[in-house]
C-alpha positions as CSV (number, residue, x, y, z in Angstrom):
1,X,-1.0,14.6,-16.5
2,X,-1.4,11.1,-18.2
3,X,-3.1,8.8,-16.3
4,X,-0.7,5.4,-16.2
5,X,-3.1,3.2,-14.1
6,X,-5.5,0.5,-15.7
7,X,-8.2,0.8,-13.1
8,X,-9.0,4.4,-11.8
9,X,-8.4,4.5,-7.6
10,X,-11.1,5.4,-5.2
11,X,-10.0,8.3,-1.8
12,X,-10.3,6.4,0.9
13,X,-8.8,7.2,4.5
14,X,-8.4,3.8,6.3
15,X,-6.2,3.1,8.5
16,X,-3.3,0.0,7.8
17,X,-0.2,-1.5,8.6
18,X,2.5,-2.3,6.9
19,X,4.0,-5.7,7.6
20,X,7.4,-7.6,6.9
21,X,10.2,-9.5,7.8
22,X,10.3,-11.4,10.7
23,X,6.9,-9.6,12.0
24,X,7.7,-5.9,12.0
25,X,5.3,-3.7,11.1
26,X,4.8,0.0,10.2
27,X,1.4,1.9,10.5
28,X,0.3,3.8,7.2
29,X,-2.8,5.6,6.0
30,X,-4.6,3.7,2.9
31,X,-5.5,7.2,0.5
32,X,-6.7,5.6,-2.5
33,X,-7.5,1.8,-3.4
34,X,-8.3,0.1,-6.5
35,X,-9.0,-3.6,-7.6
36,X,-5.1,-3.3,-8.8
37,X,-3.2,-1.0,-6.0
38,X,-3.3,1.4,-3.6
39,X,-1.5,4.8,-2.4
40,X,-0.4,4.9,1.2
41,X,0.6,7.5,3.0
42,X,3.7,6.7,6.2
43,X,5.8,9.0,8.2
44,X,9.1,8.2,6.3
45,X,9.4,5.4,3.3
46,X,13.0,4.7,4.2
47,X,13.1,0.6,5.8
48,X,9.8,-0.6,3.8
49,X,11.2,-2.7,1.6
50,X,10.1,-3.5,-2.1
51,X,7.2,-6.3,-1.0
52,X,5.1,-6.4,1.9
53,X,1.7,-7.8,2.8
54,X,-0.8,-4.6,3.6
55,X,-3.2,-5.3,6.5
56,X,-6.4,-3.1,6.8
57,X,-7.7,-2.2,10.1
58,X,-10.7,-3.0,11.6
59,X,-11.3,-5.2,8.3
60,X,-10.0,-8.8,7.8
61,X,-8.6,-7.7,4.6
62,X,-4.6,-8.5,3.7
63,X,-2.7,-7.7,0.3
64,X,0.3,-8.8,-0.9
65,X,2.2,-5.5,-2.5
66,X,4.7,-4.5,-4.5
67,X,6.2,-0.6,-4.6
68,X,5.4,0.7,-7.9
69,X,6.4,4.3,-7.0
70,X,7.8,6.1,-3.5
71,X,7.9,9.6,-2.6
72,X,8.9,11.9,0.7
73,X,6.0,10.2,2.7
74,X,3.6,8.2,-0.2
75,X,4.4,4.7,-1.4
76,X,2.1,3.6,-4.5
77,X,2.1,-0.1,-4.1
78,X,0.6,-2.5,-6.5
79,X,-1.1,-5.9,-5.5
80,X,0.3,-8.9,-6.4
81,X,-2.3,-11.6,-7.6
82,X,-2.1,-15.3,-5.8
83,X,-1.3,-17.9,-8.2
């Protein structure tokens, strides 16, 4: 398989939450990270929408994200850079 990323992802197993409109969130498993994006693994992608700001637990980190790719319980999400 050709690899499509610029910067090659790291496993990790964190947990996360997903969190959008109006304050709703959804919990999700962080499975790889990079400088550039992350894979996450959630119980169904079917609500998240296209953007979202990624929370890490126990960590005072927070991402802004775009879906680059979704499957049956994965969403690849890139993150989006502050300007």
């Amino acid at each position: 398989m050709n690899e499509k990323r610029q910067v090659a992802r790291h496993r990790a197993l964190k947990g996360g939450s997903i969190a959008f409109s109006g304050g709703a969130r959804i919990d999700c498993v962080i499975r790889n990270l990079s400088e550039t994006g992350a894979a996450l693994q959630v119980e169904s992608p079917l609500g998240i929408p296209n953007q979202f700001t990624l929370f890490v637990n126990q960590e005072e980190s927070k991402w802004s994200c775009h879906v680059a790719w979704r499957s049956a319980n994965k969403i690849g999400v890139r993150f989006l850079r502050s300007s």
